[in-house]
C-alpha positions as CSV (number, residue, x, y, z in Angstrom):
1,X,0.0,0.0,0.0
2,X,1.6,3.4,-1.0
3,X,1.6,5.7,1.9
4,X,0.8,9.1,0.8
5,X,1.4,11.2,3.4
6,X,4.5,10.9,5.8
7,X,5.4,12.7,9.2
8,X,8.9,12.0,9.9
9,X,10.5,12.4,13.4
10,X,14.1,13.1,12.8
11,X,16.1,12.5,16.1
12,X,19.8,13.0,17.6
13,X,22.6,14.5,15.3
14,X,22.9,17.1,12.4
15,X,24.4,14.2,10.6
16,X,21.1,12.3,11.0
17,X,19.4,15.7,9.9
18,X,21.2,15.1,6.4
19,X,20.4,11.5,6.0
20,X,16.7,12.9,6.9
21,X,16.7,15.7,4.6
22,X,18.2,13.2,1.3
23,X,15.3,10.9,2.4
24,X,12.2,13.7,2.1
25,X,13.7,14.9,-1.2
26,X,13.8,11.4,-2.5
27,X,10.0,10.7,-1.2
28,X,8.8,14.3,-2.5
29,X,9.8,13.4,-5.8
30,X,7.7,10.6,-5.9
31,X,4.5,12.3,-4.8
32,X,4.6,11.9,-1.2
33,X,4.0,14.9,1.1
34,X,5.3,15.1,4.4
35,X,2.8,16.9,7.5
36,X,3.8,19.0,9.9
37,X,1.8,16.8,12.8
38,X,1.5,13.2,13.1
39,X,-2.2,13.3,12.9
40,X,-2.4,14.6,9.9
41,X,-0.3,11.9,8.2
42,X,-0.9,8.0,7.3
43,X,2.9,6.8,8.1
44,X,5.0,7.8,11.1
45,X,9.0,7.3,10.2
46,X,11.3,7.6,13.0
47,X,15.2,8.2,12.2
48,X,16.5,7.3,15.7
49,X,19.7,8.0,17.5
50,X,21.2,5.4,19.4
51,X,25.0,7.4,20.3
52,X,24.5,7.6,24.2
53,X,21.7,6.3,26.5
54,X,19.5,9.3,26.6
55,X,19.0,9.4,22.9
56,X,18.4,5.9,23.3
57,X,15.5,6.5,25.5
58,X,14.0,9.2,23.4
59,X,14.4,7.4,20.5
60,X,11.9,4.2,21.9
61,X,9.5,6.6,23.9
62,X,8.9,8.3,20.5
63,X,8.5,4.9,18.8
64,X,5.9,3.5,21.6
65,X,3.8,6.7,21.1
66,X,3.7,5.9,17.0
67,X,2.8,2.5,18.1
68,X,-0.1,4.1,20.3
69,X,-1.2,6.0,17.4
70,X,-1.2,3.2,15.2
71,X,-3.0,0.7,18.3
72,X,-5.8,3.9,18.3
73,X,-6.4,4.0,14.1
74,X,-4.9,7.6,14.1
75,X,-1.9,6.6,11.6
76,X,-1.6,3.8,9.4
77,X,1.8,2.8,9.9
78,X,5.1,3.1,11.7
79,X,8.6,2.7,9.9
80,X,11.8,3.2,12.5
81,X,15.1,3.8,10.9
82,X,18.6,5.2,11.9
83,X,21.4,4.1,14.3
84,X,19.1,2.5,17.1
85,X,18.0,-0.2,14.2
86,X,21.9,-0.6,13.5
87,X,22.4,-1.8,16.9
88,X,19.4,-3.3,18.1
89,X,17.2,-5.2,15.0
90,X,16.5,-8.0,16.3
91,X,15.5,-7.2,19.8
92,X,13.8,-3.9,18.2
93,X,11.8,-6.4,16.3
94,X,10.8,-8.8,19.2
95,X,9.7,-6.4,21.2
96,X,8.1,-4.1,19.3
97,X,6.2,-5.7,16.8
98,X,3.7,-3.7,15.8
99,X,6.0,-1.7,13.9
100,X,5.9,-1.9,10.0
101,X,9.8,-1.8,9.4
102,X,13.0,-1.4,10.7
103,X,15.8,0.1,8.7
104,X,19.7,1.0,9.2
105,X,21.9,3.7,8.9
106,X,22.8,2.4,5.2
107,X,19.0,1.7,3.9
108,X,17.8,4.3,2.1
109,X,16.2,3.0,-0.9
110,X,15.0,0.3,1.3
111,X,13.2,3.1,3.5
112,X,11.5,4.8,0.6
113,X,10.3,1.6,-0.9
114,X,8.4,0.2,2.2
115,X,6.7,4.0,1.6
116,X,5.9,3.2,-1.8
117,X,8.5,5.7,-3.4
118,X,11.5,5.1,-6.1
119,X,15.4,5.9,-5.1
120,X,16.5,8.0,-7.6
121,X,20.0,8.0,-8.0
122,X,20.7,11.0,-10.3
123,X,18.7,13.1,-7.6
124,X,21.1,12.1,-4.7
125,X,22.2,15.7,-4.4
126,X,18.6,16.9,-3.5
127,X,17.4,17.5,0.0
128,X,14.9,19.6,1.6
129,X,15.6,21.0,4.4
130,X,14.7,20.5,8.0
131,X,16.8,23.5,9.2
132,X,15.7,27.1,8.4
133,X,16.5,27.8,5.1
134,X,19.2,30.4,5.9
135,X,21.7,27.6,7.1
136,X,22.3,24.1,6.2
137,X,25.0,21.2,6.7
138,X,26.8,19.3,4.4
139,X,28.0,16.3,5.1
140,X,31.5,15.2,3.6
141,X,31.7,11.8,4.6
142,X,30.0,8.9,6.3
143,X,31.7,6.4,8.7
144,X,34.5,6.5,11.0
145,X,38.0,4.5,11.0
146,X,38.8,5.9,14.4
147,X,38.6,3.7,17.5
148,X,37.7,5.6,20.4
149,X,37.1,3.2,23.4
150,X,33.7,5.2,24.5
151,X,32.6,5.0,21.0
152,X,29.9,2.7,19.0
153,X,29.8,5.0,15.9
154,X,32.2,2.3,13.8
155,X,29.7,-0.1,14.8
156,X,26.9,2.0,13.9
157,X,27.8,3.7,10.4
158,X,31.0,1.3,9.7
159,X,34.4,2.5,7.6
160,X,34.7,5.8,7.1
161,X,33.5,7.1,3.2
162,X,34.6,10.3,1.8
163,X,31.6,11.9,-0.4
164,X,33.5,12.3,-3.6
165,X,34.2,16.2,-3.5
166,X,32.5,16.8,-7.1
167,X,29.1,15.6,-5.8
168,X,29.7,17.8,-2.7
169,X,30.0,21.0,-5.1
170,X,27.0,20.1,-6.8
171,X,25.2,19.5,-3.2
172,X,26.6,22.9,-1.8
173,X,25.5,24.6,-5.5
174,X,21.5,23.3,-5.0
175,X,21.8,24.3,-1.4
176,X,23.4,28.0,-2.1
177,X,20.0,28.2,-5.2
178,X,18.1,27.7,-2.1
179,X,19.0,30.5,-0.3
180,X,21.5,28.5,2.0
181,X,24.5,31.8,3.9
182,X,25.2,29.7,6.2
183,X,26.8,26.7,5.5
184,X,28.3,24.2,8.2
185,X,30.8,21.4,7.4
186,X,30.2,18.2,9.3
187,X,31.4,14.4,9.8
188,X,32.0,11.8,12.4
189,X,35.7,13.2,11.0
190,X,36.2,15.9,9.1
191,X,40.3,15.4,9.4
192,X,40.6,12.3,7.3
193,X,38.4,13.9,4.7
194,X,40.2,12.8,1.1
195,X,42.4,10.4,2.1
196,X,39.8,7.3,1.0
197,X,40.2,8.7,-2.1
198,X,43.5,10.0,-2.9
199,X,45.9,8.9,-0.1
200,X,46.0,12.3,1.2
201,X,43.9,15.2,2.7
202,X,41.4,16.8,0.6
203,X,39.8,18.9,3.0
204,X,41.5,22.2,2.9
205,X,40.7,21.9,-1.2
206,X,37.3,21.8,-0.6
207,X,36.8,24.2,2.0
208,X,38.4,26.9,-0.4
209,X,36.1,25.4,-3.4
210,X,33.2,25.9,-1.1
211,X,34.6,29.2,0.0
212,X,34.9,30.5,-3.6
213,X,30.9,30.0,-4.0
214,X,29.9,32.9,-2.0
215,X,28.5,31.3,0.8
216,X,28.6,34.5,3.8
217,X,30.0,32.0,6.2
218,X,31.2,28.5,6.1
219,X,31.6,26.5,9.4
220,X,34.1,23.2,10.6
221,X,32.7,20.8,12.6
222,X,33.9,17.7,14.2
223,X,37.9,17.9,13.6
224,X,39.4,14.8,14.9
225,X,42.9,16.1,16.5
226,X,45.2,13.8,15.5
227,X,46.8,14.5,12.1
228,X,43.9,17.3,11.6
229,X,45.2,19.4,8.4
230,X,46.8,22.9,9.6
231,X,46.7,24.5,6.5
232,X,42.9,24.7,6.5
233,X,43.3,27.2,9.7
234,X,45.3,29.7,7.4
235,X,42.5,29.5,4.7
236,X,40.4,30.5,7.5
237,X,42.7,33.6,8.5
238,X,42.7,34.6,5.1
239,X,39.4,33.9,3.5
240,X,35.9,36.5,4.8
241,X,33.8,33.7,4.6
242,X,35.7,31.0,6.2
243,X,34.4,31.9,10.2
244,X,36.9,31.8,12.3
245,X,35.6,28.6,14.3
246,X,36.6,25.0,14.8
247,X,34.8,22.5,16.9
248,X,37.9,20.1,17.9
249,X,36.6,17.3,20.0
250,X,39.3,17.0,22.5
251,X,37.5,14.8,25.4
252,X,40.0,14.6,28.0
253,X,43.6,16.1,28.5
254,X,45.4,13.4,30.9
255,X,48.2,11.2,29.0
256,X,46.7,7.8,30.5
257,X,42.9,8.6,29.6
258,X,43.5,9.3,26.6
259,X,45.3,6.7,25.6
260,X,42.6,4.5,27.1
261,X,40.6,6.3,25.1
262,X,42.7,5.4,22.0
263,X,42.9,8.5,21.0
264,X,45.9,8.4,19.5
265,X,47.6,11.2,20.9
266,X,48.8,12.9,24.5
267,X,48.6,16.1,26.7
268,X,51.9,17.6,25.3
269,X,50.7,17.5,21.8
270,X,46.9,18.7,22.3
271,X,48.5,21.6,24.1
272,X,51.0,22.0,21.0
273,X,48.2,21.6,18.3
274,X,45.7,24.1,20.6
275,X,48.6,27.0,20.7
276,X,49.9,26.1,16.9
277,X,46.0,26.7,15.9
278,X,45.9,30.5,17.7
279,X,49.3,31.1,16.5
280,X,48.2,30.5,13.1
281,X,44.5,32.7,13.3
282,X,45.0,34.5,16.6
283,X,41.1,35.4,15.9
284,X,40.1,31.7,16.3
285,X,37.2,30.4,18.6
286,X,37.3,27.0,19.4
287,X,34.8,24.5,20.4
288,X,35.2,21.6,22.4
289,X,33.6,18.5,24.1
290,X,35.0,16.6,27.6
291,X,33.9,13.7,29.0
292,X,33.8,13.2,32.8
293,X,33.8,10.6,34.6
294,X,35.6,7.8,32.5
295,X,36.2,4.3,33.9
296,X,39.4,4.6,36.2
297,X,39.3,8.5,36.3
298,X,40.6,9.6,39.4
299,X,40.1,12.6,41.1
300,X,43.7,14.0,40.2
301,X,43.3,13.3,36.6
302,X,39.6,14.9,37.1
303,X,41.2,18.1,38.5
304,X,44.0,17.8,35.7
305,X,41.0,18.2,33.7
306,X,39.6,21.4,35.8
307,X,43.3,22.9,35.5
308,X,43.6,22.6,31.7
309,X,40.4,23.7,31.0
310,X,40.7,26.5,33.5
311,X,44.0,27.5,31.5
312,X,43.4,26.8,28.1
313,X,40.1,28.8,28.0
314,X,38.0,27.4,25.2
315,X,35.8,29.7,23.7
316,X,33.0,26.9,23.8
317,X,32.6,23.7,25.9
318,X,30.6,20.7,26.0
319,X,30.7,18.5,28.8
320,X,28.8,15.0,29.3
321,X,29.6,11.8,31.4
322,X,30.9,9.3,30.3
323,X,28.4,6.4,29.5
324,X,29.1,3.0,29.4
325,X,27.8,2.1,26.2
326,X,27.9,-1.8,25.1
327,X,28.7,-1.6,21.7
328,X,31.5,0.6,22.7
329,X,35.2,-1.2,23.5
330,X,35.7,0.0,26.7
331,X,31.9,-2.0,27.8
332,X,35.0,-4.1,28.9
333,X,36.3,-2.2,31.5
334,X,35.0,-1.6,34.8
335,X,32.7,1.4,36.0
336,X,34.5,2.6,38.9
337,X,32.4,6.1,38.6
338,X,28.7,6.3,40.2
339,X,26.2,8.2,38.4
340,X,26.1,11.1,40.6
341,X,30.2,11.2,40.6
342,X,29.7,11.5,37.1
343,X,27.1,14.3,36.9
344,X,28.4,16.2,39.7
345,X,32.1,16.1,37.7
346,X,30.4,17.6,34.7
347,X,28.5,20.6,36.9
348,X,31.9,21.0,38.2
349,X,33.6,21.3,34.9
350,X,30.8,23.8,33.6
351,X,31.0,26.2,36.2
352,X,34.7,26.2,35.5
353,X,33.7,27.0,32.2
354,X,30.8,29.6,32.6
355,X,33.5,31.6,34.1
356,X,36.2,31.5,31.2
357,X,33.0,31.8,29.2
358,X,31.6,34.9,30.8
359,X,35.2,36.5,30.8
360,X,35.6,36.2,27.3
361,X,32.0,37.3,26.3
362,X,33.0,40.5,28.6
363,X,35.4,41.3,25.8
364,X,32.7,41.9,23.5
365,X,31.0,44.9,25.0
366,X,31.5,48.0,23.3
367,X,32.3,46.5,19.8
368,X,30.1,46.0,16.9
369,X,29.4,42.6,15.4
370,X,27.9,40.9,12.1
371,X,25.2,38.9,13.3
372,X,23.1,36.2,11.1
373,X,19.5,36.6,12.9
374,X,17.6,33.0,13.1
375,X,14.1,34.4,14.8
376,X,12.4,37.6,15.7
377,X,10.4,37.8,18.5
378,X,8.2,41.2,18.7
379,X,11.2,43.7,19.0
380,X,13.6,41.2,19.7
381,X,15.4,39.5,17.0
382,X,17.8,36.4,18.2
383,X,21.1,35.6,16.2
384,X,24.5,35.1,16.0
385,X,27.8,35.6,15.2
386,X,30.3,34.5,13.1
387,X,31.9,32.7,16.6
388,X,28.8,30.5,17.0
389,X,27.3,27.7,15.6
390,X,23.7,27.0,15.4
391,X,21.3,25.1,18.7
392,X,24.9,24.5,20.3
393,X,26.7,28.2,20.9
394,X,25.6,31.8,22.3
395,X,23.1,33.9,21.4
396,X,23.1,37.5,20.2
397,X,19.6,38.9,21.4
398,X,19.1,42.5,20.0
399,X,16.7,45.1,20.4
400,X,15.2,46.2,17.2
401,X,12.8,48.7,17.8
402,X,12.0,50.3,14.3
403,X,14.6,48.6,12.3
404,X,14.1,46.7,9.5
405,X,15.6,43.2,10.1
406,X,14.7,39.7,8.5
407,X,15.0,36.1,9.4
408,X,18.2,35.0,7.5
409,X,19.5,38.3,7.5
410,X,22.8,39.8,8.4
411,X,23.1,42.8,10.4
412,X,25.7,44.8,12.7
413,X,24.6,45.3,16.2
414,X,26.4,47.3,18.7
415,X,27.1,44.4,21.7
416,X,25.7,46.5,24.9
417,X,25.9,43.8,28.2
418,X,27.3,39.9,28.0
419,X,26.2,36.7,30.6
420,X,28.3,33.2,30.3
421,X,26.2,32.5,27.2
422,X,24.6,35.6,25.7
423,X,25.3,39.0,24.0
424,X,23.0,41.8,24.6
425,X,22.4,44.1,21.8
426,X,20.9,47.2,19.3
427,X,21.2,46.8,15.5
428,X,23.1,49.9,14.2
């Protein structure tokens, strides 16, 4: 039976938003229309997350409720695809039988059959978008080679796969005909970009081939640090459009943890690569993600992790503890951590953080800023700047009074008062 209209539930990462957004284009072009609320469709499709257990959780509380909905005659059918089905199948299938289909991370014309639509091939490059049309992500490559011991992504989206950078320019080309200024760079990796392909990096090519398309901004996500490729932080000092931002993934500083991570490199060498990277664009803001509480951290390598933090002063920080996931390699290991050590190690880290954080926003006042706005609110408008990305980083909230200011548009606003994680404003 071909299901004609679809509301899809796209869950967890931006990367998933992409693999969401190819899907819709694919469906759209063969007649199916996708609703804004589940009752209003015939066919519930889920893309689940299944990185970390909280995502887990959402990911089957939003499948029972399509079930409910289906138990109830509301909707028709329910289709769950996306990393939870890569892990989980079978048992997904025992215990939930009710729903229609299950479907991976690698399934796409699979997906659109059991929907009753055709995968076109030579419309790969299609999406529509779930984001507001003023920014997008592009997705370079698919997989992940790395073996992180807190990781299941391997397991989850396998070898890593460079999108061949020809296909990305036609991608980035539909998306920048859609109206697309913002455009943000993502992977599981974006530092081994190219060398699937040609044995050698590729990214810093494509970010200037990108950059030469006019996009206002362009945006790096997700740099792996070992081996990432310097020379693309020069094309950022040098090129308008490049923002000077980089989300580097560092997740712990202490020599033993991270080589229990298997992250392939030490303290010394972050510290090296972090100052080499400011050296290089001294107008850099960088991004980063910890993990607290990590099977054998003790409190000394804990504080370690308070002290570099405190010192290195990221521009951005994400924090989360550690979760002992069992498709992960270090399911092995012991939990020597309780849950409320854990969470009360990442509060402690954040305050840390909300200090360096509200320092360096402090720096801001006085100065005028190009802001992207994403919403307006009565005589407020909500944006940011070129030092932060979207749903993760600061916001720029402006008072607008009688100016004339658009979603998706750029302005300059005069930066009036800071907090830890805002920027007060006027438009100029």
């Amino acid at each position: 039976m071909k299901t004609h209209k679809v509301f899809l539930l796209s869950l967890g990462c931006s990367k998933n938003t992409v693999d969401s957004e190819r899907l819709m284009a694919q469906a759209e072009a063969s007649g199916i229309i996708f609703t804004e609320q589940a009752d209003e469709a015939d066919t519930i499709l889920i893309n689940t997350c299944g990185f970390i257990a909280d995502a887990k959780e959402e990911s089957i509380t939003e499948t029972l409720a399509a079930i409910d909905k289906k138990t109830e005659g509301v909707i028709q059918r329910v289709y769950v695809m996306g990393c939870l089905t890569e892990l989980y199948r079978i048992e997904l299938h025992e215990e939930m039988p009710e729903v229609d289909g299950f479907f991976g991370t690698r399934e796409l014309p699979e997906v659109l059959a059991a929907l009753g639509a055709e995968y076109r091939k030579e419309i790969y490059d299609r999406r529509s978008l779930l984001t507001p049309p003023h920014f997008a992500y592009l997705k370079i490559a698919e997989g992940c080679n790395r073996t992180c011991s807190f990781c299941s992504i391997p397991k989850i989206r396998g070898r890593y796969k460079s999108q061949p950078p020809k296909q990305l320019l036609r991608e980035a080309a539909l998306l920048k005909a859609s109206g697309v200024k913002e455009l943000n760079i993502i992977a599981q990796d974006i530092s081994l970009y190219g060398y699937d392909l040609e044995g050698k990096t590729l990214l810093n090519n494509l970010v200037l081939q990108l950059s030469d398309m006019a996009f206002d901004w362009i945006r790096l996500f997700y740099a792996y640090p070992l081996n990432f490729p310097l020379e693309v932080i020069d094309s950022m000092r040098e090129r308008e459009n490049i923002c000077n931002y980089l989300d580097i993934p560092l997740q712990h500083c202490n020599s033993r943890i991270l080589q229990s991570m298997n992250r392939g490199i030490n303290k010394r060498d972050t510290i090296h690569l972090i100052e080499t990277i400011r050296d290089k664009n001294p107008d850099i803001r960088l991004r980063t993600t910890m993990i607290a509480g990590y099977p054998g951290e003790t409190r000394e390598e804990f504080e370690e992790l308070l002290q570099f933090v405190e010192e290195t002063r990221f521009d951005r920080l994400g924090c989360f503890p550690y979760c002992h996931e069992e498709h992960a390699p270090s399911y092995s290991f012991e939990e020597t951590i309780s849950e409320e050590e854990k969470r009360d190690r990442v509060a402690e880290l954040m305050e840390v953080q909300e200090r360096v954080s509200e320092e360096k926003n402090q720096m801001f006042e006085g100065k005028e800023l190009k802001v992207l706005i994403d919403q307006i609110e009565e005589h407020i408008a909500i944006g940011r700047t070129e030092y932060d990305a979207p749903e993760v980083d600061n916001e720029c909230i402006l008072k607008i009074d009688d100016k004339a200011v658009t979603v998706g548009s750029f302005c300059i606003a005069r930066i009036t008062d800071t907090t830890a994680f805002e920027l007060h404003g006027n438009v100029v």
